[in-house]
C-alpha positions, 0 to 999 in steps of 0.5 A, a space after each residue: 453955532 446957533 440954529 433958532 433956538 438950538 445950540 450945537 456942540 461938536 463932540 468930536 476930538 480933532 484928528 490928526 498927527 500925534 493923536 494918542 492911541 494904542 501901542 500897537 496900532 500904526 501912528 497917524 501919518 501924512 505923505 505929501 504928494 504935492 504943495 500947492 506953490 512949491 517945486 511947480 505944484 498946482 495943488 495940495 495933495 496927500 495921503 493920509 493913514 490912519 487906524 480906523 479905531 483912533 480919534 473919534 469914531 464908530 465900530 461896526 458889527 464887523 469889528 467883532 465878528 467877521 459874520 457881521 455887518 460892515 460899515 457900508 451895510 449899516 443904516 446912514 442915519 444911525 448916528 442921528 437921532 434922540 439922545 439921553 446923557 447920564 452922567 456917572 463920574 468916574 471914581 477911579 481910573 478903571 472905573 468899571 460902569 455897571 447896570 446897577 449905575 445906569 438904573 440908579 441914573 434913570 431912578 434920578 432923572 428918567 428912563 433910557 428910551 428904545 431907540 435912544 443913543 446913550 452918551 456914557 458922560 464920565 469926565 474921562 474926555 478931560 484927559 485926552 490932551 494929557 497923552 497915552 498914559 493918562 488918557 490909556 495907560 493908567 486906566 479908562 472908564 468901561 462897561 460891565 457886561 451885564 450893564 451892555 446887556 441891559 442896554 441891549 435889553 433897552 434896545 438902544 441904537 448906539 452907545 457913545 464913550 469917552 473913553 478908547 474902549 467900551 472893554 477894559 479887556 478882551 470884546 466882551 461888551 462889544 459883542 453884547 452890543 454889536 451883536 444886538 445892533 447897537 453901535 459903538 462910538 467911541 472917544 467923544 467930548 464936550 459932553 458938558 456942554 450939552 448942559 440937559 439930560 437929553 439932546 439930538 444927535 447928528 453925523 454921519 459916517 463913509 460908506 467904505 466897503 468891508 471896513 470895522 469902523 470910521 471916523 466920524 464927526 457928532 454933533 449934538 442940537 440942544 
C-alpha cells in the first residue's frame, strides 16, 4: 500500500484456528450458526472464541493489577504515533534484553524519545509459522526488569515485542511497564520492513468494557 510517499507495513500476524499459544490457554475455535446457501441460510454467521493474550495484541494495565486501567479506559490513540526501532538480535533462545543493550543502541543510532513507542526488532517474528515449540517452548526474546524500567524512565507510550511475552517468567517487567503507563503489545512482525530506525505508528483497539487486552491490527507509515 502506498500513501504519497509513504509506505505502509502490517506488523500484525494473521489470526485464526491454529494460532500457536500457550499450553494452558483455550484454542481459537469457530462455531458456525449459519452458512450463507446452505440448509436455507441467508448469512454467514459465527462465534469466534478466542484468548485475548494470543495472536497480535495489547495488555492493558488491568491484565497486571485488578486496580488498574481496563482497556475501555485507555486513550484510543495510544497506538499511534512516533515510533523508534532497535534492532538487538537475538543471540540465543532466552535472550534476555537488558538496559545496558537498549543504551548501546541509542549510542549507535539516536535517543529513545518520551512519548516514543519502542518496537524491541529481535528477528524472533521468524518463528512464528515454525509452531509452539520454536516460537514458545525453546525459549523467547524478554525483557530485563531494570531494561523495563529505564524505558519507564523514558517515559515511552508503549513497547512492542516480537515475542509472546515482555517475561521470561513471573510480570516482573509487565508491571514496571504497565504500572507506569506504557502499553504492551506483543507478538508483532515484519519489523524488517520498515527498513529506518524510525517510523509512524497506527491502529486501534475495541473498547470492550473490564477487558486485560485485545487484538489489534499495527501498522507502520515509513
Amino acid at each position: 500500500m502506498e500513501l504519497g510517499k509513504k509506505r505502509v507495513v502490517d506488523l500484525s500476524h494473521t489470526h485464526g484456528e491454529g494460532i500457536v499459544c500457550e499450553p494452558y490457554i483455550s484454542k481459537y475455535q469457530v462455531e458456525w450458526l449459519g452458512k450463507a446457501g446452505i440448509d436455507g441460510g441467508h448469512a454467514n454467521l459465527e462465534v469466534r472464541s478466542y484468548c485475548p493474550h494470543t495472536g497480535t495484541h495489547m495488555d492493558a494495565p488491568f491484565h497486571v493489577n485488578s486496580g488498574w486501567s481496563t482497556l475501555n479506559q485507555l486513550n484510543p490513540l495510544v497506538l499511534c504515533g512516533p515510533a523508534v526501532v532497535v534492532q538487538i538480535p537475538a543471540a540465543e533462545h532466552w535472550h534476555r534484553i537488558t538496559k545496558e543493550e537498549l543504551i548501546a543502541w541509542e549510542n549507535a543510532h539516536e535517543e529513545i524519545r518520551p512519548g516514543d513507542a519502542v518496537l524491541l526488532f529481535t528477528g524472533h517474528a521468524d518463528k512464528w509459522e515454525e509452531g509452539f515449540e520454536e516460537f514458545i517452548g525453546k525459549g523467547y526474546p524478554y525483557l530485563d526488569v531494570l531494561a523495563a524500567e529505564y524505558l519507564a524512565e523514558k517515559q515511552i507510550r508503549l513497547l512492542g515485542t516480537e515475542s509472546i511475552n515482555v517475561d521470561r517468567t513471573g510480570m516482573e517487567a509487565h508491571r514496571m511497564l504497565l504500572g507506569n503507563g506504557v502499553i504492551i503489545v506483543e507478538n508483532i512482525c515484519r519489523l524488517e520492513q520498515i527498513g529506518a530506525d524510525r517510523c509512524e505508528l497506527f491502529g486501534t483497539f475495541p473498547a470492550v468494557r473490564g477487558a486485560s487486552g485485545a487484538w489489534i491490527r499495527l501498522m507502520a507509515l515509513v
